[in-house]
C-alpha positions in Angstrom: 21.7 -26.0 42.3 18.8 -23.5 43.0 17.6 -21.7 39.9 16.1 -18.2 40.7 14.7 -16.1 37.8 15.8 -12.4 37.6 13.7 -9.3 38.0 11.7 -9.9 34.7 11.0 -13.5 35.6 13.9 -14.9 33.5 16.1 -17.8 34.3 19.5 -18.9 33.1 18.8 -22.5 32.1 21.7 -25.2 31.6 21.4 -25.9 28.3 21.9 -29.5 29.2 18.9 -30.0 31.3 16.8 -28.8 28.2 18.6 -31.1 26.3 18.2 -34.3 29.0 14.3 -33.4 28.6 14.9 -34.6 24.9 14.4 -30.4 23.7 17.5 -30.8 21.8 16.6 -29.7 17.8 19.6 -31.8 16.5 18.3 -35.2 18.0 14.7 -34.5 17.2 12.8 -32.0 14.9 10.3 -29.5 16.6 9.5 -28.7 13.3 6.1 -29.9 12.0 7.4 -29.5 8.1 11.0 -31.8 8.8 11.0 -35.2 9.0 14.2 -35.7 10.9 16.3 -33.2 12.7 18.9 -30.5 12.3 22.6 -31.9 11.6 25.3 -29.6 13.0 27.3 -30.3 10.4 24.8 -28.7 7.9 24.6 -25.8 10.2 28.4 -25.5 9.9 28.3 -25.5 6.1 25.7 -22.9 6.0 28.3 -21.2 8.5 31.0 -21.6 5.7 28.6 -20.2 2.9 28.3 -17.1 4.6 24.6 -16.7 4.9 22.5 -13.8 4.4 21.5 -13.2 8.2 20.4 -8.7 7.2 16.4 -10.4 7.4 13.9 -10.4 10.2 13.4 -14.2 9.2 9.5 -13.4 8.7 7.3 -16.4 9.4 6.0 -17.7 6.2 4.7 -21.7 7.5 6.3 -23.3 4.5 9.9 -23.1 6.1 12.7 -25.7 4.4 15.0 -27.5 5.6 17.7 -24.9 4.5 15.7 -21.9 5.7 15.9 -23.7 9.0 19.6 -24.4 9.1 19.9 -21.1 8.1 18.1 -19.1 10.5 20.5 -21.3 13.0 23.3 -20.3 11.9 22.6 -16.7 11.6 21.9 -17.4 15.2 25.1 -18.9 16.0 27.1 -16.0 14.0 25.2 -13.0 15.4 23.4 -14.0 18.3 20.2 -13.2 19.5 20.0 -10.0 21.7 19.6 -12.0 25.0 15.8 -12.5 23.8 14.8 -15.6 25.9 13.2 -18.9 24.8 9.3 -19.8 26.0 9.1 -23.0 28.0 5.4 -24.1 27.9 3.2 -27.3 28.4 1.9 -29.1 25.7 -1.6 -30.2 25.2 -0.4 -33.9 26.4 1.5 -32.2 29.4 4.8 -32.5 27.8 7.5 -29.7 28.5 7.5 -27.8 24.6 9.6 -24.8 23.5 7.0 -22.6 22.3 9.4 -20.0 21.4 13.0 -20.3 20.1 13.9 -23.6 19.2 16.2 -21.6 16.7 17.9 -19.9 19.9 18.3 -23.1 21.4 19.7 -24.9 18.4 22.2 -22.0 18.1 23.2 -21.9 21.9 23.7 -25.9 21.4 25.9 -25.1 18.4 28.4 -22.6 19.7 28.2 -24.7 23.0 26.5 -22.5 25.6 26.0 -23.7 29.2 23.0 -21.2 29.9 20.1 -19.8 28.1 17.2 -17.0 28.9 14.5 -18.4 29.6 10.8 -17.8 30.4 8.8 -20.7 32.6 5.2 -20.3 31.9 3.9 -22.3 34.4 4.4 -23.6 38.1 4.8 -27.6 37.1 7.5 -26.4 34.7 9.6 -24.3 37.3 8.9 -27.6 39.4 10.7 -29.7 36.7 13.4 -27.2 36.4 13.7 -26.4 40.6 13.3 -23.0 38.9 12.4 -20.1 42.0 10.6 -17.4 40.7 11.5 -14.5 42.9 11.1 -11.1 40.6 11.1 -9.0 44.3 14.6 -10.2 45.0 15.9 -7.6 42.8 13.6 -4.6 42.8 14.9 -1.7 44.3 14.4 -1.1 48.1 13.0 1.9 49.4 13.8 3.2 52.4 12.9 6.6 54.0 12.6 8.8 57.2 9.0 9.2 58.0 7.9 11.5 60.4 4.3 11.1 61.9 2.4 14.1 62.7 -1.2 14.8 64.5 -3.4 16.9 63.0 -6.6 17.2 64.9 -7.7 13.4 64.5 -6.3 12.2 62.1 -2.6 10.6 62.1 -0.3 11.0 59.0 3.2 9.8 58.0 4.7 12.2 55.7 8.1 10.5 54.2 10.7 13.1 54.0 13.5 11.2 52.4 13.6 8.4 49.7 16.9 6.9 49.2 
């Protein structure tokens, strides 16, 4: 299967393949401040408790464990707007979410086959057979040009743009 980005240079990532590249937040934390991972089954209580998801979920860097299950399952209740996760390298030239590990922990939750994502680099589209091809759906122009003579000089003047 050929993955080709759309016009903004965002793919449609299986969720699986992040997860087969060991991205997964539920079988290991990309969290600095948790020693293990998220437990679905926390994410589902938090679910049951009816969080408060009216926030903008401001970065403070002393996140806990509960703020984190939280901000998932806001996630999974309300979404996310389509706002894609950042696929990066890591100093030690691992693949690394740099952005949304939250969005992904979410789209695992509900079970989502596909998430927006941004590539930043070539050896990462590589991994993921990932085409970048932003041309492929910018309008085409075409138009009736006439060319006229005037003295030396040759000019196209386009009459139509469709």
């Amino acid at each position: 299967m050929k993955i080709v980005s759309d016009k903004d240079g965002v793919f449609e990532l299986p969720v699986s393949a992040l997860q087969d590249l060991g991205l997964d937040p539920f079988e290991s934390t990309p969290w600095n401040e948790l020693e293990y991972p998220l437990s679905k089954s926390w994410v589902a209580r938090a679910i049951e408790r009816n969080p408060d998801c009216s926030s903008k979920w401001p970065y403070d860097g002393e996140q806990s464990r509960e703020w984190h299950v939280n901000r998932v399952a806001c996630l999974a209740i309300s979404g996310w707007d389509g706002q894609p996760i950042r696929i990066g390298e890591s100093e030690m030239d691992s693949v690394e979410i740099d952005d949304g590990n939250h969005r992904l922990a979410a789209a695992i939750f509900n079970g989502d086959q596909f998430i927006r994502s941004l590539l930043y680099s070539r050896k990462i589209r590589e991994i993921f057979g990932a085409e970048y091809h932003p041309e492929r759906n910018r309008k085409k122009r075409s138009g009736r040009v006439v060319r006229k003579k005037m003295g030396n000089h040759q000019i196209d003047e386009v009459l139509e743009v469709t």
